[in-house]
C-alpha positions in Angstrom: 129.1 131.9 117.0 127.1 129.6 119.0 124.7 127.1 116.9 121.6 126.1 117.9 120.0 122.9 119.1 117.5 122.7 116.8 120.0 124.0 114.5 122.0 120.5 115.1 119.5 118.1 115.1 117.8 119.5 111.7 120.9 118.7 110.2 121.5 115.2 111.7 117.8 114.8 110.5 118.7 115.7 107.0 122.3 113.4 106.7 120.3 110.6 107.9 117.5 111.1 105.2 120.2 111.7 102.8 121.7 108.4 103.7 117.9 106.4 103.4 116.4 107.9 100.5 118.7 106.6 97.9 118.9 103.3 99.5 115.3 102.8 98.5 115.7 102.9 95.4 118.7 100.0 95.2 116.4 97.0 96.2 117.1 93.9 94.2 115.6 94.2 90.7 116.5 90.4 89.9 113.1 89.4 91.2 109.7 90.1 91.6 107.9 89.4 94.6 104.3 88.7 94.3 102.3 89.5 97.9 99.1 87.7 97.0 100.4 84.0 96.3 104.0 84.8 98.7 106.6 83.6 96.0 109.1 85.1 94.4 109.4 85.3 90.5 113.3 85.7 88.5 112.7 89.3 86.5 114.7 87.9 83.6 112.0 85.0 83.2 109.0 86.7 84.7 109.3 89.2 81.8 107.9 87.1 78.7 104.9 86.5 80.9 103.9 90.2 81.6 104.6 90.6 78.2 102.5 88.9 77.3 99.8 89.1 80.1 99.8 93.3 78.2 99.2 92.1 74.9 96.4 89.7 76.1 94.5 92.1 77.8 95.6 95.1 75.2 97.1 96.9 77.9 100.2 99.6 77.1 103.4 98.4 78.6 104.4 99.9 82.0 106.1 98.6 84.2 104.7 96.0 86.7 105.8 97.7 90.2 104.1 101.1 88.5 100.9 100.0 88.0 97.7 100.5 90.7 97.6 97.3 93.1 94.4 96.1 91.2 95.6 95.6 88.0 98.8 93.9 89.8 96.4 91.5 91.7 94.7 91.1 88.1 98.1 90.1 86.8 99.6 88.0 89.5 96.0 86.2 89.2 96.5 85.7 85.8 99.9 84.8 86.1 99.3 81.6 88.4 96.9 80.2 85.9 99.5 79.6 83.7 101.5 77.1 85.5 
């Protein structure tokens, strides 16, 4: 039985996205990272914040990496006014 060369590399192709995909998902979930001000924000004490950046601005909770880039601008704005 002789195996292609398309064959092979199609299947190299798919170990190797088998081997990225899932790493994407493990990034570091200990801290946000906010791109407009370049800082970096501890999750466990960022959180009473959003909270209450949602209930401010009477929006249903969702998760701050899930919501559109405006309304994380919005809160990262927000966010450095409360220093």
């Amino acid at each position: 039985m002789r195996i292609s060369k398309n064959f092979v590399q199609c299947m190299v192709l798919a170990a190797l996205m088998m081997m990225i995909v899932p790493s994407l998902g493990c990034r570091d979930r200990g801290v946000y990272h906010d791109p407009y001000y370049h800082d970096d924000h501890p999750a466990a004490s960022e959180q009473p914040y959003y909270n209450r950046w949602e209930q401010e601005t009477h929006r249903t909770h969702v998760d701050l990496s899930k919501r559109s880039q405006d309304e994380q601008k919005q809160y990262w704005d927000w966010r450095h006014q409360q220093h």
